[in-house]
N, C-alpha and C positions, 0 to 999 in steps of 0.2 A: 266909445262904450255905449251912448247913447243910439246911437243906429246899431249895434249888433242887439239892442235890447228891443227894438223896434222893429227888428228884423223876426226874432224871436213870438213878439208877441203877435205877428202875423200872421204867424204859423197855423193851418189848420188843426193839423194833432201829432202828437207829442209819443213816444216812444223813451219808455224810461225802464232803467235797471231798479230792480230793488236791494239789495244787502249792501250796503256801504254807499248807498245812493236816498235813498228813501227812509231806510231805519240802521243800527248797528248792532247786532244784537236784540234786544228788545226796547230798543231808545230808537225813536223820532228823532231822525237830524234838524238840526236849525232850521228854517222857513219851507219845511216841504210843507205842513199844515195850511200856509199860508197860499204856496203852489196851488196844491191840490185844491181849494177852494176854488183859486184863479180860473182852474182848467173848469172846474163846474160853472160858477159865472158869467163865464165866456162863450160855454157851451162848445169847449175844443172836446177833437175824438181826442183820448187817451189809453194808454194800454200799459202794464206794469209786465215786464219780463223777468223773466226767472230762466236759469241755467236747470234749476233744481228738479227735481222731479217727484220731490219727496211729497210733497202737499198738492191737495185737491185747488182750484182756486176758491171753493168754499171757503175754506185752511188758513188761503191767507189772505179773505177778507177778513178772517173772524182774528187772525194774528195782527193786524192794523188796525180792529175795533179796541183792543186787548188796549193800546199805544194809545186811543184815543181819538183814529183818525176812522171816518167811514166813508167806506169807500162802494162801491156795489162791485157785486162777484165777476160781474160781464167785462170789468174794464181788468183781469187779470188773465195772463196766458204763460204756459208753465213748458218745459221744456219736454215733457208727458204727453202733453195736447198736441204738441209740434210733429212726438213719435205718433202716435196714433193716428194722425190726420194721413201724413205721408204714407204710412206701413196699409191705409184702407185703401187710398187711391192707388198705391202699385199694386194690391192684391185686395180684391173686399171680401170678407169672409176670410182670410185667413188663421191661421193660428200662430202662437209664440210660447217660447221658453224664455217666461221671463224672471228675472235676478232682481229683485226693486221695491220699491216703499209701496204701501195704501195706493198713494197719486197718481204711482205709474201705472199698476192694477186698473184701478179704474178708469183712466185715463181709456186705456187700450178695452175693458169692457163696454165703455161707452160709446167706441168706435166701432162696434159686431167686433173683437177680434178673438180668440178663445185661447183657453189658456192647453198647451200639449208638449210634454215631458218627454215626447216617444219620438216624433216626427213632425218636427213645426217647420212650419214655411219661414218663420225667423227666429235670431235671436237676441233679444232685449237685455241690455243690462244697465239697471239705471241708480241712482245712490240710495243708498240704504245705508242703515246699524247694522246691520245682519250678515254682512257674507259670510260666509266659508268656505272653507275646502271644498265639502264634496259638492255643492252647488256651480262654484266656477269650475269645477273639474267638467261638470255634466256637458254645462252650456259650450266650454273649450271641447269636446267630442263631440256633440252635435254638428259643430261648426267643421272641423275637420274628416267628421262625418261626408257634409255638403261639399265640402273643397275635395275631395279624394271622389267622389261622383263624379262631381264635374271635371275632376280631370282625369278620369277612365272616358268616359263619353268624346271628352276633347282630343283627348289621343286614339281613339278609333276613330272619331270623323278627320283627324290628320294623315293617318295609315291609309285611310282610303283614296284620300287627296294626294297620297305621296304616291301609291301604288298604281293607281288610274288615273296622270293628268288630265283625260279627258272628261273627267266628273266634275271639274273646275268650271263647266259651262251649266251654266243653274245652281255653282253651288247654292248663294246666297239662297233664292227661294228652299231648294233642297232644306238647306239648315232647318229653314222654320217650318217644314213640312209643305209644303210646296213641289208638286211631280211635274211640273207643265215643261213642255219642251226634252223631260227627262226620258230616255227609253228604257225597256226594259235588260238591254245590254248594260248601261249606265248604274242600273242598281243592283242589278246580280252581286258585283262585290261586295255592297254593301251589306247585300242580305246577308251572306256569308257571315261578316263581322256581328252583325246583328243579332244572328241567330246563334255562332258560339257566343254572343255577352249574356244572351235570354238563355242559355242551356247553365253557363257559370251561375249565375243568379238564382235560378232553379235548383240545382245542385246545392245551392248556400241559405237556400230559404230558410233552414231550419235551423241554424247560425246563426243567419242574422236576426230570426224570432229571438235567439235567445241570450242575442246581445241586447236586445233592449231590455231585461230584465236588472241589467246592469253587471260590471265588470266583476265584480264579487260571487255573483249568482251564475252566471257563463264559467266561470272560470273552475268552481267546483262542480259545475254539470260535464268539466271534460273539453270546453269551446277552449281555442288556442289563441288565447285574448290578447299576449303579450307581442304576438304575431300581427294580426292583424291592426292593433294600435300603434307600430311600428309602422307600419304599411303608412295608415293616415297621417303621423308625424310626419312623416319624409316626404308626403307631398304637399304638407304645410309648409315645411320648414326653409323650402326652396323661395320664400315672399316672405320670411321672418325675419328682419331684421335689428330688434332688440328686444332683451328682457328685461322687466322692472322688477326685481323681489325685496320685501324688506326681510333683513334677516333679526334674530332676533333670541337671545337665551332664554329669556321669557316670555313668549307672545304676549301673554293676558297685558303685560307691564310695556309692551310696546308703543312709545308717544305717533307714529304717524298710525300704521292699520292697524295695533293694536294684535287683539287676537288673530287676525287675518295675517298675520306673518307668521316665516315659519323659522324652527330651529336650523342652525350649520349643517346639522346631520342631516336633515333634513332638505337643507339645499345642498349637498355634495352625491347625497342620492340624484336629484334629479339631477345636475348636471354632467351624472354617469352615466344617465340614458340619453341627453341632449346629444355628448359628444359624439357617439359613432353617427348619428340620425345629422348633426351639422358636415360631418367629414365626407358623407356620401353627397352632399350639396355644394362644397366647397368653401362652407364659413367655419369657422373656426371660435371657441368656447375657452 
């Protein structure tokens, strides 16, 4: 015991959870007071982790001042700062739809990242009081949005690889826009495919304008929404492999999500559109 303590106090810096670790509720555990001095003392780097995303780390020094303990803002890192950090370095300036508290908000404003309901480069969903319905509906269509592109694009760069073995020499560069080594025989097929997806797309502009107004507003302008949602489901559904719903006679009175669950009738509808969209996949509901 006394060398794993020894071992311990050797330690540079320290890496510590907080809810059940540091406070419980709004109670200080037994000797963190005492830790936490230790680490200042000592002059260790320390850092307080959080899963959460709900709180700025402004939030939760001033929720640790509350306890009695003080701590400075710098030594806390939130699972918000984590999103933001990551989501700038793969894309800087992008945007998101995001589902989440104040911390996450800020979090990702802090990082340049913008907030877009229409066409985001991601999508964020982090804990909050607040879900609902039509908020995870949005963010679940965006995303199946993204997944139904990308696998239109993926099955025409496969059609072309299957029809011209010989376009298999440079695919790689090809992929990421790369011509070198590539001839103009070589791409011909392409163009072709390229050219009917750009004429499809043209043709749909005026659709897809008016699906972004959302499925309510397309749907009484005439747009063939149940159609096309169909389309995106089915090429979700093919990498779905479970659902989680709480069900619930009363949502408001529901002990885990509470309002965020939904009625029987209300889960036997949806698993009336699930079922044909799993059967054209091969799983089964």
């Amino acid at each position: 015991m006394d060398n794993q303590l020894e071992l311990l106090r050797g330690r540079k810096g320290f890496l510590c959870d907080m809810d059940g670790v540091i406070y419980h509720g709004n109670k200080l555990l037994p000797g963190v007071r005492e830790f936490v001095d230790w680490l200042y003392e000592e002059n260790k780097s320390f850092l307080f982790l959080t899963n959460s995303s709900e709180r700025s780390p402004k939030e939760l020094q001033q929720k640790l001042a509350r306890m009695g303990l003080e701590v400075d803002e710098s030594h806390f890192y939130t699972s918000a700062l984590a999103t933001a950090s990551f989501l700038s370095r793969q894309s800087p300036g992008c945007s998101a739809y995001v589902i989440g508290a104040p911390g996450l908000v800020g979090a990702l404003y802090s990082a340049g990242i913008t907030m877009n309901d229409v066409n985001p480069d991601y999508v964020v969903v982090g804990e909050t009081s607040s879900y609902g319905f039509e908020n995870i509906q949005k963010a679940v269509t965006l995303v199946l949005a993204g997944v139904a592109i990308s696998g239109m694009f993926g099955a025409g760069t496969d059609t072309v690889v299957t029809l011209v073995p010989d376009a298999l020499t440079g695919y790689s560069d090809f992929r990421i826009g790369g011509l070198a080594n590539v001839t103009m025989e070589q791409v011909a097929p392409a163009m072709w495919v390229i050219l009917l997806c750009l004429a499809g797309m043209l043709l749909l502009s005026n659709e897809l304008d008016v699906l972004t107004l959302g499925s309510d507003t397309a749907q009484s302008l005439g747009l063939p929404v149940k159609r096309i949602r169909v389309l995106a489901l089915a090429a979700a559904a093919a990498g779905a492999d479970g659902l989680i719903v709480e069900v619930h006679n009363d949502p408001p009175h529901a002990l885990c999500d509470g309002a965020q669950s939904i009625t029987p009738a209300q889960f036997a509808q949806l698993m009336e559109k699930l079922r044909p969209i799993a059967a054209c996949v091969g799983k089964a509901l």
